[in-house]
C-alpha positions as CSV (number, residue, x, y, z in Angstrom):
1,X,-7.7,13.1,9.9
2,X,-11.0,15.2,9.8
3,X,-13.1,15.7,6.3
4,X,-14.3,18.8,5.5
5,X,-16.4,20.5,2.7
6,X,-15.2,23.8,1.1
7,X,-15.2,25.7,-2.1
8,X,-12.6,27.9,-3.5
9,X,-8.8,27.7,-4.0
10,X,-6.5,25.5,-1.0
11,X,-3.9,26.9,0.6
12,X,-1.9,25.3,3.7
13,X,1.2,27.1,5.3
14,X,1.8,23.7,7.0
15,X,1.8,21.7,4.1
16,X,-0.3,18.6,3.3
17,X,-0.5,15.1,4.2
18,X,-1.6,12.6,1.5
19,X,-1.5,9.2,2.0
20,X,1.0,7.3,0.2
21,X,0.0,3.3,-1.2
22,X,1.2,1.1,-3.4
23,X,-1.2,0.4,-6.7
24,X,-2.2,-2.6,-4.9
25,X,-3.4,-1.2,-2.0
26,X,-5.2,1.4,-3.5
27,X,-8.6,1.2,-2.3
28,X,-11.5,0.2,-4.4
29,X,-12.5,4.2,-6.6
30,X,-16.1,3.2,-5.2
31,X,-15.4,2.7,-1.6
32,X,-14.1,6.1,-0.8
33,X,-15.6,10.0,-1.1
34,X,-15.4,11.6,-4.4
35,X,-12.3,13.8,-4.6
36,X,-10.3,11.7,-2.0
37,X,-6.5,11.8,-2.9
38,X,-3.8,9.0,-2.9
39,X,0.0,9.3,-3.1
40,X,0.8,5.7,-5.6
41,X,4.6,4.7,-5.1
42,X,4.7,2.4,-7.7
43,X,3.5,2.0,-11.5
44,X,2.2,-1.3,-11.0
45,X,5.0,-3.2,-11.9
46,X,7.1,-2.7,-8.9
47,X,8.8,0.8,-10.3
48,X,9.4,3.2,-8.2
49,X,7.2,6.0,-10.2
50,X,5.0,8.3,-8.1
51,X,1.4,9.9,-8.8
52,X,-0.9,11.5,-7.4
53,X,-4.3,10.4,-8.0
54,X,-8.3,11.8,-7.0
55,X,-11.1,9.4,-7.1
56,X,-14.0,10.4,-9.7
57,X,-16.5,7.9,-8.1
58,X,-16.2,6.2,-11.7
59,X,-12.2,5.9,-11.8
60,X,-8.8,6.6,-10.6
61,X,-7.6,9.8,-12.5
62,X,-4.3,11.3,-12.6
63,X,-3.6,14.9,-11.5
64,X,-3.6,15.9,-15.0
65,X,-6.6,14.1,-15.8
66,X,-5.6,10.5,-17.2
67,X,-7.1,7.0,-16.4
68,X,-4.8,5.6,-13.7
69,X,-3.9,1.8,-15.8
């Protein structure tokens, strides 16, 4: 998949591919791009919760915000 800088809203008629990991495979915050989004399938514990969460370069955060735990 290419990377690509832009500004302003995102819109895709085609949809979006996000790649889906479980917590533990969820790659170190620091060792990808600021703004690089993940799919987690599992809280953690094994549940089957899903999130979407956007590296800050300092954390994992939650779409709305929230530390991922």
């Amino acid at each position: 998949m290419a990377k690509t800088t832009f500004s302003g809203p995102v819109r895709s008629d085609s949809g979006f591919q996000i790649p889906v990991v479980t917590t533990a495979n969820l790659p170190a915050f620091g060792d990808v791009a600021v703004g690089t989004v993940y799919m987690v399938s599992d809280n953690g514990s094994g549940d089957d919760e899903y999130c979407i969460v956007i590296s800050t370069g300092a954390a994992w955060v939650t779409a709305v915000g929230a530390a991922l735990s």
